[in-house]
N, C-alpha and C positions, 0 to 999 in steps of 0.2 A: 627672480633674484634681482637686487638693488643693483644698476651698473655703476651709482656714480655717486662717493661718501665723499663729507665735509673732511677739511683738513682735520678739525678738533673729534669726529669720528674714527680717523685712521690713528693720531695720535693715543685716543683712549685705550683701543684695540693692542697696539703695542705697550704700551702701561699696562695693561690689565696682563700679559704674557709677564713682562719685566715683574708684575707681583707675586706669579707664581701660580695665574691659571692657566689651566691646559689648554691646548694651542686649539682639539678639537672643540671645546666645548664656544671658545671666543669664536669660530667658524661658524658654529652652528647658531650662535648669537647676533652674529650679522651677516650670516645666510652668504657665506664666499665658503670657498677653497681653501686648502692648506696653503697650494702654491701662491694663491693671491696674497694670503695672509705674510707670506714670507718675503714676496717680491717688496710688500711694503717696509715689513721688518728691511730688509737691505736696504732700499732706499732712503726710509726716513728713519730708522731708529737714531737714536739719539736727538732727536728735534723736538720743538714746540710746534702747536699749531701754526705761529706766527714765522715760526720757519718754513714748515711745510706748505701755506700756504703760497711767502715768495717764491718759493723753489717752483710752484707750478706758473706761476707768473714768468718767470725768467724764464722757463720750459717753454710757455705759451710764446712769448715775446721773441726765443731764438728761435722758433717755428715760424714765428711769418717774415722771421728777417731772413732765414733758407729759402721760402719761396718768396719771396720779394726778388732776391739774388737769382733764384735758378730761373726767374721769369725774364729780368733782364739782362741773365747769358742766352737766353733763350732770343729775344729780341736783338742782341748783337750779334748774335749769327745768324740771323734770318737775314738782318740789313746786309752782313759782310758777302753772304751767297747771293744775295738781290745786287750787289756792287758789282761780285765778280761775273756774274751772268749781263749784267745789263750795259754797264759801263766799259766803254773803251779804257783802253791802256794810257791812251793821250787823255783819256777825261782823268783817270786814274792818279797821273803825275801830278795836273792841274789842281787836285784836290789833296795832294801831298804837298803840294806847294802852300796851298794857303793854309793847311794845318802849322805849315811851318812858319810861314808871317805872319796871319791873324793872331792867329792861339797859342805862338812859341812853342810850340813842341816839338822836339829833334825831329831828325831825317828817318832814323832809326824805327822812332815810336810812330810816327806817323803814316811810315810805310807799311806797319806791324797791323796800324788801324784800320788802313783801303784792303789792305790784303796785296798790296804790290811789294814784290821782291824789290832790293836797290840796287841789286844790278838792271832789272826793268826801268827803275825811275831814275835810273845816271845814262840811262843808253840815252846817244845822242843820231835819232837815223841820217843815213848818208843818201841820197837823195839818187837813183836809179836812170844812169842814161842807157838808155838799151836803141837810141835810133842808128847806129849802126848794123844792130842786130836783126832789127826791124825792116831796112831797108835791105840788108840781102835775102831775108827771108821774101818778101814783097816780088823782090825782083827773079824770084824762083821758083815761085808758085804763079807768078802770072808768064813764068815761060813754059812750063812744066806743071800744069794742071791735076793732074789727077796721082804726082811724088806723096808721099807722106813724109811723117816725122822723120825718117830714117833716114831715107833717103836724104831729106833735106841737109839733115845733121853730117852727112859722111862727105856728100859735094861739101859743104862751109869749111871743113876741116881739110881736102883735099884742094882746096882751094888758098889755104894757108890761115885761115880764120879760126883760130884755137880757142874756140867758144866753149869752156864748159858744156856739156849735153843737157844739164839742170836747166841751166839758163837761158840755152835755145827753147828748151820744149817749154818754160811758161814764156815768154815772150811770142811760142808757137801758139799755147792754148789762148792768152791774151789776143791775139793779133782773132783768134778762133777758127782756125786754121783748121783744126782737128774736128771735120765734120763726119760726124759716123755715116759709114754707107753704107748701107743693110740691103744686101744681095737677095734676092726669091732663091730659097733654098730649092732645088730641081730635083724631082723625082722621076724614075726613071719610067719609061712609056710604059701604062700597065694594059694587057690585053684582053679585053671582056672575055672572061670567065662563065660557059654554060651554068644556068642553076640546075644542077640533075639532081634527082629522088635520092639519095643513097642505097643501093639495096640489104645493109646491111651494118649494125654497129659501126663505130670506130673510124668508119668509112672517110667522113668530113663532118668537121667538128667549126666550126663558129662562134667568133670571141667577136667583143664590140663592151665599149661602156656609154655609160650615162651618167647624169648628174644633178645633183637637186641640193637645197639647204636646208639644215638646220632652222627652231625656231627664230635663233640668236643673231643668225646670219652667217653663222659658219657655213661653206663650203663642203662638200663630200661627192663622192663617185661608186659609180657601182661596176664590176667588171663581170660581166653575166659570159657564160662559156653555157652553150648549148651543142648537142650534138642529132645533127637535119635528119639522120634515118628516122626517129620516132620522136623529135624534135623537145627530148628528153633534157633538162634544166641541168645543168650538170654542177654549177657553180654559182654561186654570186658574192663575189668579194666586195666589201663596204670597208672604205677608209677614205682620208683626205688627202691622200695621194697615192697613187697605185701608179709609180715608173715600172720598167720595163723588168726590172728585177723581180719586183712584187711579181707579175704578172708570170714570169717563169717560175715561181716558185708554186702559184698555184695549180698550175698545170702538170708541173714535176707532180703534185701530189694528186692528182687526178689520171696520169701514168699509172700510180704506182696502184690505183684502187682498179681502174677499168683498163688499162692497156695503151697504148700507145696508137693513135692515129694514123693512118695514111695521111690525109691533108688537112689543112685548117685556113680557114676561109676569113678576112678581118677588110679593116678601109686601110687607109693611111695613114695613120693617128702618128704622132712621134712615139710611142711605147712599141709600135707593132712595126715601124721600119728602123730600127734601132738595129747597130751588129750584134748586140750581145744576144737579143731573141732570135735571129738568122742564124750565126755560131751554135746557137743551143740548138735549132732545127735540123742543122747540117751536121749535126752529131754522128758518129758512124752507127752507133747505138740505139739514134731514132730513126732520123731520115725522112724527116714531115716534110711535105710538103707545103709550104705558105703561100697561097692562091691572093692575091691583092687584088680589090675592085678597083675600079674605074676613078679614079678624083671628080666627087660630086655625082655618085653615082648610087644611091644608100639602095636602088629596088634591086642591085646587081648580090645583094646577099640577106635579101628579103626575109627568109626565117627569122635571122636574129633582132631585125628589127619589126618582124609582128611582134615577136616576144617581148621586146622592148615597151611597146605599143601599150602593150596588156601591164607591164609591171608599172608604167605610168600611170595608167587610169586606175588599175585596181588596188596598189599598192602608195606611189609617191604622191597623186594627188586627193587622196582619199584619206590621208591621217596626217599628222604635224606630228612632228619628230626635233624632240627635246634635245636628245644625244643619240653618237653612232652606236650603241652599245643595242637603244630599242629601234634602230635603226637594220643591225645585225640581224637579231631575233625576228624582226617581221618579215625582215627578206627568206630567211631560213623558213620560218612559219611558210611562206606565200608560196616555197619552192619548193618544199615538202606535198602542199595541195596542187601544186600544178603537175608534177610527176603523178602522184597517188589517186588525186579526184577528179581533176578537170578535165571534161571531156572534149574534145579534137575535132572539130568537125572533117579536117583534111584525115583522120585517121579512122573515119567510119562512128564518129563519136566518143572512140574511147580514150583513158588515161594513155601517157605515153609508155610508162610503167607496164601496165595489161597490157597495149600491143607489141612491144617487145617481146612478151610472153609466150603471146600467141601464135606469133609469127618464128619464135623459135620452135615451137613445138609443132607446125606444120613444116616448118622446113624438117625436122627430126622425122616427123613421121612420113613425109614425102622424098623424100631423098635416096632412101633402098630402091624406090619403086622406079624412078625417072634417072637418076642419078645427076640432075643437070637443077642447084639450086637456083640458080637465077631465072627459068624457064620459068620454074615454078614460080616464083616472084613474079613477073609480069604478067603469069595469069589468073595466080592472084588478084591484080592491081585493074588487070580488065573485069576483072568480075565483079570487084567493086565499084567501079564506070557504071557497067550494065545494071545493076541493083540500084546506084542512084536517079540512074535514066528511068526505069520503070518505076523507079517511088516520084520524082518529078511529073510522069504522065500521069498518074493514079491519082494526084493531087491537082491538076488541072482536070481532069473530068470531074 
């Protein structure tokens, strides 16, 4: 289809309708549309070529005097935001000033032009004595060292000096007065904690996070929840901040699937000495215990960081991770094989999955007999000693 007919084309087209041929047949003759046929009818019927022709000129010609115009609003507001971002106020006047005597333009127009309001360009500033203020402040911080703002402010006023409190405290920040002291937050003595076997589920369960980035640079953390009797992955929450809320919620959801813990074993982290996760442990409803290691002590809750260890090497520094989303998925993937596949050497080699298993179904089937589960357990746990000691000699001979 032709996109683009001469004026004395479109004219003809119209004439040939005005003589009484059909609208389809002239469409079909120069290969357009009815609706095109029509838009021209409105436009130009009634016209000569030498009409239709100006009319596209004067159309062409008010077309680039639109963008001509929308390019140079375009350029008057780039300069006016370039003015207002870059230029002082006093430079601002200064160039209302000379609009106003160089180039006679009011105060009004001129001001409209910098972008300065005139009550800005009539302000006349008053000029700041503050060494009174200065000098009883001076003189009360070198008697009185370690007073702050407040204190300072209620002596001045008690003293009869009815100092605005605005105008002390910048005269205070001026002077710099206001130097933050940032105190060693004190944690309370924490008491090495035996690492014991657990003999059984639920027993003591261990939280800790980690952290790694993004390809982009993003920042993320992972909150791994393990539980020591068969060192079974219980969690691993992936997001770019996991506070102390986060953290109780995923544990609330990990109650509600396996049961509630006796204790739980973490460092010092601010998420894990936090009241809201203490109140939540102190619950009448739970009643966990929160074991805290040692400050700088990571071998005092060792499981969670062999585990850590492992998701390091075989997980975080083995793939690059685009987004937390394939970040989620490998963690879930990697925690799915470490319960289900990976074998334990502290477990006799198996999954942790299988020796939970196993170890349920020996205590079920030994228990009528002995009635004492945890004997049983221990001689269990010697029997597996004796079986690695005699696979240890077999292998040195």
């Amino acid at each position: 289809m032709k996109k683009r007919f001469t004026e004395s084309q479109i004219v003809a087209a119209i004439k040939k309708q005005e003589s009484g041929m059909a609208v389809k047949d002239i469409c079909r003759e120069f290969g357009i549309s009815d609706a095109t046929f029509y838009n021209w009818k409105a436009k130009y019927g009634g016209m000569e070529a030498s009409d239709v022709k100006r009319l596209k000129e004067l159309e062409a010609e008010n077309a680039q005097l639109k963008s001509m115009y929308a390019e140079a609003c375009i350029d008057l507001r780039a300069l006016k935001n370039l003015i207002e971002k870059v230029i002082t106020p006093q430079e601002k006047r200064e160039a209302v000033d000379y609009l106003v005597d160089e180039e006679q333009l009011s105060n009004r127009k001129a001001c409209k032009l910098i972008g300065l309001s005139r009550t800005t360009c009539q302000y006349q500033p008053k000029p700041k004595d503050d060494a009174a203020v200065q000098t009883a402040l001076t003189a009360l911080t070198t008697k009185h060292v370690s007073i702050g703002f407040w204190q300072c402010c209620y002596r001045l006023w008690n003293r009869g000096h009815w100092w605005n409190h605005k105008r002390i405290y910048r005269v205070y920040t001026d002077m710099q007065l206001n130097i933050r002291r940032r105190a060693k937050r004190r944690l309370p003595e924490r008491v090495k904690q035996p690492l014991t076997l657990p003999t059984g589920p639920n027993q003591m369960w261990s939280i800790d996070f980690m952290s790694d980035s993004l390809v982009d640079g993003r920042k993320f953390r992972l909150f791994n929840v393990m539980d020591d009797f068969n060192r079974e992955s219980l969690a691993i929450e992936v997001d770019t901040s996991l506070p102390s809320l986060r953290v109780i919620r995923v544990l609330e959801t990990l109650i509600a699937e396996r049961g509630c813990p006796t204790a739980i074993r973490c460092d010092n982290g601010p998420e894990f000495i936090s009241h809201k996760l203490e109140e939540w442990c102190n619950h009448e409803n739970r009643k966990i215990s929160l074991q805290f290691i040692q400050p700088g002590k990571p071998m005092q809750n060792a499981f969670i960081e062999r585990k850590n260890g492992s998701i390091r090497r075989e997980l975080l520094n083995a793939y690059l991770f685009y987004s937390l989303a394939e970040v989620r998925a490998r963690s879930e993937e990697r925690r799915l094989d470490y319960n289900t596949e990976r074998p334990h050497k502290s477990l006799g080699y198996l999954a942790p999955l299988k020796y939970a298993e196993l170890n349920k179904n020996q205590i079920a089937l030994s228990t009528p007999a002995s009635g004492n589960p945890s004997k049983i357990e221990a001689q269990r746990v010697e029997d597996k000693a004796v079986n690695e000691k005699n696979t240890n000699l077999e292998n040195s001979n």
